[in-house]
C-alpha positions in Angstrom: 7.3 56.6 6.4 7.2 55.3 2.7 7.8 57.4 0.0 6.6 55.1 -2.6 3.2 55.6 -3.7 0.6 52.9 -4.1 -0.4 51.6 -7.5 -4.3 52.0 -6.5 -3.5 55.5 -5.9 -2.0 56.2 -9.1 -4.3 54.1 -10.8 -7.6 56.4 -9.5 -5.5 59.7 -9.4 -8.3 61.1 -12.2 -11.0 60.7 -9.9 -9.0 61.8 -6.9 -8.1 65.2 -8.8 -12.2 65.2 -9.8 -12.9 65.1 -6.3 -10.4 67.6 -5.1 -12.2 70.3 -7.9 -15.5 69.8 -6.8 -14.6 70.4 -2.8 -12.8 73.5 -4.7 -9.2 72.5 -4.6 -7.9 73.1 -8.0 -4.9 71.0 -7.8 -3.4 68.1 -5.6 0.1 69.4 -3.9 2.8 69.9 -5.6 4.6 66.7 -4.4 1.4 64.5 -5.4 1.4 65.8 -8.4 5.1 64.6 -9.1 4.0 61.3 -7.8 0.9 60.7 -9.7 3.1 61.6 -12.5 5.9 59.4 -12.7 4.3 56.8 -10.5 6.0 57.5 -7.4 9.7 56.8 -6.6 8.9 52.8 -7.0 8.2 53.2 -10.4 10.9 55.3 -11.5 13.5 53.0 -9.8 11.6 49.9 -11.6 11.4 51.9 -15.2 15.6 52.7 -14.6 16.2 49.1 -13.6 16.6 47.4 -16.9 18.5 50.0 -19.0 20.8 50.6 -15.7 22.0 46.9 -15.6 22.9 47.2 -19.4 24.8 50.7 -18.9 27.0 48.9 -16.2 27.0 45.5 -16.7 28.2 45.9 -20.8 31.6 47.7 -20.2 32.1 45.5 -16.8 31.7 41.6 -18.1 34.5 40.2 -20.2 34.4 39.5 -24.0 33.3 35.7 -23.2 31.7 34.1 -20.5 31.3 30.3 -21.2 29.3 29.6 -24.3 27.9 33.8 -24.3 29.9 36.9 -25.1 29.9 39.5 -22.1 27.8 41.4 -24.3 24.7 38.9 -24.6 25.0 38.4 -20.9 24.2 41.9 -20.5 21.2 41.6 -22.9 19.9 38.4 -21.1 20.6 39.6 -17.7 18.5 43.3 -18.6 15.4 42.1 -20.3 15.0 39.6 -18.0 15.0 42.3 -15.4 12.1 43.9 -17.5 10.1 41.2 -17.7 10.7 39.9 -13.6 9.5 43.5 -13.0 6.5 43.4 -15.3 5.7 39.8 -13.8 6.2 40.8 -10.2 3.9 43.5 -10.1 1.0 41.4 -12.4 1.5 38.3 -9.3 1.0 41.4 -6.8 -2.1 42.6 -8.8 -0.8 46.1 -8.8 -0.5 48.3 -12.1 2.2 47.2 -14.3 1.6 50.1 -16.4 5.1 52.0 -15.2 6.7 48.6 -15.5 5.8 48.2 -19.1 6.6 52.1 -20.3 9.9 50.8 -21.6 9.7 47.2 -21.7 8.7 47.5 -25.8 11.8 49.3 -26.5 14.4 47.3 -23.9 13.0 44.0 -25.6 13.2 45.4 -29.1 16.6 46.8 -28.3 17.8 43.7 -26.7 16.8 41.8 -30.3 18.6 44.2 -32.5 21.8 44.0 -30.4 21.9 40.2 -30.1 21.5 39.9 -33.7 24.0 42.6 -34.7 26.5 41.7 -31.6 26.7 45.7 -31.6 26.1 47.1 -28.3 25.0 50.3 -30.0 21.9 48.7 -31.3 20.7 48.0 -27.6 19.9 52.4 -27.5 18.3 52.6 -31.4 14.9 51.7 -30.6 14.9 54.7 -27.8 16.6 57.0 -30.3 14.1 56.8 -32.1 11.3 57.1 -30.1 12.7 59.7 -28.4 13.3 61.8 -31.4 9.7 61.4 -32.9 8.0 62.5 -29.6 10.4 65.5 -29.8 8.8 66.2 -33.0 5.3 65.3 -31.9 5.5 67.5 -29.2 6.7 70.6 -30.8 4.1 70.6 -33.3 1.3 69.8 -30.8 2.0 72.8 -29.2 2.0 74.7 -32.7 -1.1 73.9 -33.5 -2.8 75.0 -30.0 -3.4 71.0 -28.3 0.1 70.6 -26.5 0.5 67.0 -25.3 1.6 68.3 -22.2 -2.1 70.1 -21.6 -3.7 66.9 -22.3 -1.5 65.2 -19.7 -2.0 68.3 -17.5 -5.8 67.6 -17.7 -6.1 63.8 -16.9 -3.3 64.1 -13.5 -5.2 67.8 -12.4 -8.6 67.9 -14.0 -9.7 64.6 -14.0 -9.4 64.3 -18.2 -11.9 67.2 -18.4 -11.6 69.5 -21.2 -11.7 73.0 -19.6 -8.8 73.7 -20.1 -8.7 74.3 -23.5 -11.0 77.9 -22.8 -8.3 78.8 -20.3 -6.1 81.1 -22.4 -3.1 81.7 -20.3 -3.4 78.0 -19.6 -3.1 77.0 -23.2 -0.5 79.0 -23.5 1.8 78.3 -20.4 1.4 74.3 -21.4 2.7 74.8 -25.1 5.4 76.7 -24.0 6.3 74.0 -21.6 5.6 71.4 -24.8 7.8 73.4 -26.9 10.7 73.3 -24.1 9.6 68.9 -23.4 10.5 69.1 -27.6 13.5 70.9 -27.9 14.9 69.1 -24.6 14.0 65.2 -26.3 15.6 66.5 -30.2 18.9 67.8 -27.9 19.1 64.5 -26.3 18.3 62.8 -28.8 21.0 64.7 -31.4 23.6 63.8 -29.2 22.9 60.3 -28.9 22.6 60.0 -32.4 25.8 61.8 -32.1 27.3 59.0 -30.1 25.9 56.2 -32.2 27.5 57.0 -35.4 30.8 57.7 -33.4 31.2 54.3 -32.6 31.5 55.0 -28.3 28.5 52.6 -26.9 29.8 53.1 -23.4 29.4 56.9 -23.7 25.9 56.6 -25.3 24.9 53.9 -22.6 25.5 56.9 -19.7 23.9 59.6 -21.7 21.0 57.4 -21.8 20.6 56.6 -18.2 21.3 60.0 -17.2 19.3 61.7 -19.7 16.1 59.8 -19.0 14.8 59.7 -16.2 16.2 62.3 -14.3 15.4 64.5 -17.3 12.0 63.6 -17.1 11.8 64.1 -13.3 13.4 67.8 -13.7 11.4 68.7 -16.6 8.1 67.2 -15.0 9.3 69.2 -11.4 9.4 72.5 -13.6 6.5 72.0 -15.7 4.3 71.6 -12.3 5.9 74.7 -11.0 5.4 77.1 -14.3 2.1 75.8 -14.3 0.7 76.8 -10.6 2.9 80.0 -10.4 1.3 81.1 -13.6 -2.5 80.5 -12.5 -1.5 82.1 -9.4 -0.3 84.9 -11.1 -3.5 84.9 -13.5 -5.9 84.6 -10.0 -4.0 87.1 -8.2 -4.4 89.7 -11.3 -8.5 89.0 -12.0 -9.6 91.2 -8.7 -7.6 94.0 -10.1 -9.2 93.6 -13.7 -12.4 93.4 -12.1 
């Protein structure tokens, strides 16, 4: 059986969590709900694709190859990657939504490298992205509307606001945004760490290994804090009563 989930599916998973409320299932399973998220395992292979090609192939290919250093090959050889992806899935008339997440950042990357024949430049443009959403999130959850709720409500509640009345709710999801902060600035320190010291090959593999399986664990845990704490909030309201 394939574990791969459709991009329809994903696409109408708002309605599909609509539906589930009003037949009085709160929220999909906890394995949908990981799906839905990351758009099953197909897209977090196709999102990994480009960056992994670049992690491998730049250390591996030899200084020159013909009339292109190894390390342009490894550019070419990545965004092209990117871009088959993003072109496969727009021929197939599925979502190219997943596809596209980082295709911005590897084709701005790719750019800065080429022109600067520094490896290291390939990993700025996430850097930097990843270190302002760190930031974002933090103070989202600060001032009371964590990003992580809002993402919370479109995959479980269909994008409805209710939610934000839901006091333990509020506050389970900006503790979650707080830890989804503090786990970006960390990653993000030490690749910044990496960058200044020169060692590309070390920043390449904290890259691939610090994004999406990451995102994968911290999505897994965020899913579980959330359900164990309404659980815990349903099972206590017959008591209170």
């Amino acid at each position: 059986m394939s574990t791969e989930t459709p991009a329809h599916e994903t696409e109408n998973a708002p309605k599909q969590a609509e539906r589930r409320e009003a037949d009085g299932d709160e929220l999909p399973p906890f394995t949908e709900q990981l799906s839905q998220q990351l758009g099953g395992v197909k897209g977090v292979v196709e999102a990994a694709v480009p960056i992994t090609l670049f992690v491998v192939l730049n250390p591996l290919l030899p200084d020159q190859m013909g009339p292109l250093t190894g390390l342009q090959w490894s550019i070419i050889i990545s965004a092209a990657s990117a871009f088959a992806i993003a072109g496969w899935r727009a021929a197939r008339k599925e979502s190219i939504r997943h596809a596209l997440n980082g295709l911005f950042g590897i084709a701005l990357g790719a750019f800065l490298a080429w022109r600067s024949t520094d490896a290291r430049n390939f990993y700025l443009p996430g850097i930097i992205q990843g270190s302002i959403y760190g930031v974002l999130l933090i103070v989202s959850a600060l001032v009371r509307h964590p990003i992580i709720g809002w993402i919370y409500a479109v995959v479980a509640q269909g994008g409805k606001k209710e939610w934000r009345q839901n006091k333990p709710l509020v506050d389970i999801l900006s503790r979650l945004t707080i830890l989804w902060g503090i786990v970006f600035l960390l990653k993000n320190a030490a690749r910044i760490w990496l960058y200044y010291l020169d060692y590309d090959n070390a920043l390449g593999l904290v890259t691939l290994f610090g994004g999406w399986p990451v995102t994968i664990a911290l999505t897994a845990f965020t899913i579980w804090a959330v359900r164990r704490r309404m659980r815990s909030v349903e099972a206590a309201a017959p008591d209170a009563d």
